[in-house]
VMD Tcl script that draws the C-alpha trace (Angstrom):
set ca {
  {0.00 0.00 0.00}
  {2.87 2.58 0.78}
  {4.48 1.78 -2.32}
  {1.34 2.60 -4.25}
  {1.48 6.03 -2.83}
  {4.56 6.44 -3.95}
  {3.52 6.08 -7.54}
  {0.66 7.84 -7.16}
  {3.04 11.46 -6.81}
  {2.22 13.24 -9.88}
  {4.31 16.30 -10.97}
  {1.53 19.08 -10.16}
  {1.71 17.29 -6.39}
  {5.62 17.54 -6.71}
  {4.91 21.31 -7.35}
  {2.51 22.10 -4.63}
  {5.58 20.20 -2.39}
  {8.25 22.59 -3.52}
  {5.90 25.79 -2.99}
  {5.07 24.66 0.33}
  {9.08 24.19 0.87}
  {9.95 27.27 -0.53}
  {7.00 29.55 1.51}
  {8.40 27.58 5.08}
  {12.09 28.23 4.29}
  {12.35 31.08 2.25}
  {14.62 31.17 -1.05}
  {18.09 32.05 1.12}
  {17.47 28.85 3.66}
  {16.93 26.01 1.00}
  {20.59 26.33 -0.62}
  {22.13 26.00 3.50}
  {19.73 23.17 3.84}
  {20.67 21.33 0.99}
  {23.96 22.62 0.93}
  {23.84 20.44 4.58}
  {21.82 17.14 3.23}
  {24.92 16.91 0.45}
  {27.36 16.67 3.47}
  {25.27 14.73 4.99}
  {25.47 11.89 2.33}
  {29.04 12.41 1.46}
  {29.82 11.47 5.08}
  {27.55 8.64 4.71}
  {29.21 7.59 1.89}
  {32.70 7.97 2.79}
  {31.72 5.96 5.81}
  {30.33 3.18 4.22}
  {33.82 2.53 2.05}
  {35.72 3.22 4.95}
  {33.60 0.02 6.64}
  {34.00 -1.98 3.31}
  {37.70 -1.53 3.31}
  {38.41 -2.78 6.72}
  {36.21 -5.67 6.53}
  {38.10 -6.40 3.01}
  {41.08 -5.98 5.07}
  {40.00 -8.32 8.24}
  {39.07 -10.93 5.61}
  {42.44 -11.39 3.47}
  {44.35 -11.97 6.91}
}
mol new
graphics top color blue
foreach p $ca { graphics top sphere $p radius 0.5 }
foreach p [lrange $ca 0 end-1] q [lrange $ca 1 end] { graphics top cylinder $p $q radius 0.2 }
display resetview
């Protein structure tokens, strides 16, 4: 059932989504807050391979 919401997100919804976004933040917050989720993921990221390489590493000893 959730994943039939998913597909029911239409672009006009996807619209009234990033008006309500832009009238709660303002134009000059959503570049700081996305500007944050980037970092966010690029930590995540670099995290992840960090954990891949030391259980690559455990494993060949």
């Amino acid at each position: 059932m959730n994943l039939y919401l998913l597909y029911a997100i239409g672009p006009w919804q996807i619209i009234i989504i990033l008006l309500v976004v832009l009238l709660l933040f303002g134009g000059k917050k959503i570049p700081e807050l996305m500007g944050g989720f980037g970092k966010g993921i690029k930590e995540f990221k670099k995290a992840t391979k960090e954990e891949e390489k030391e259980e690559n590493k455990d494993d060949s000893n």
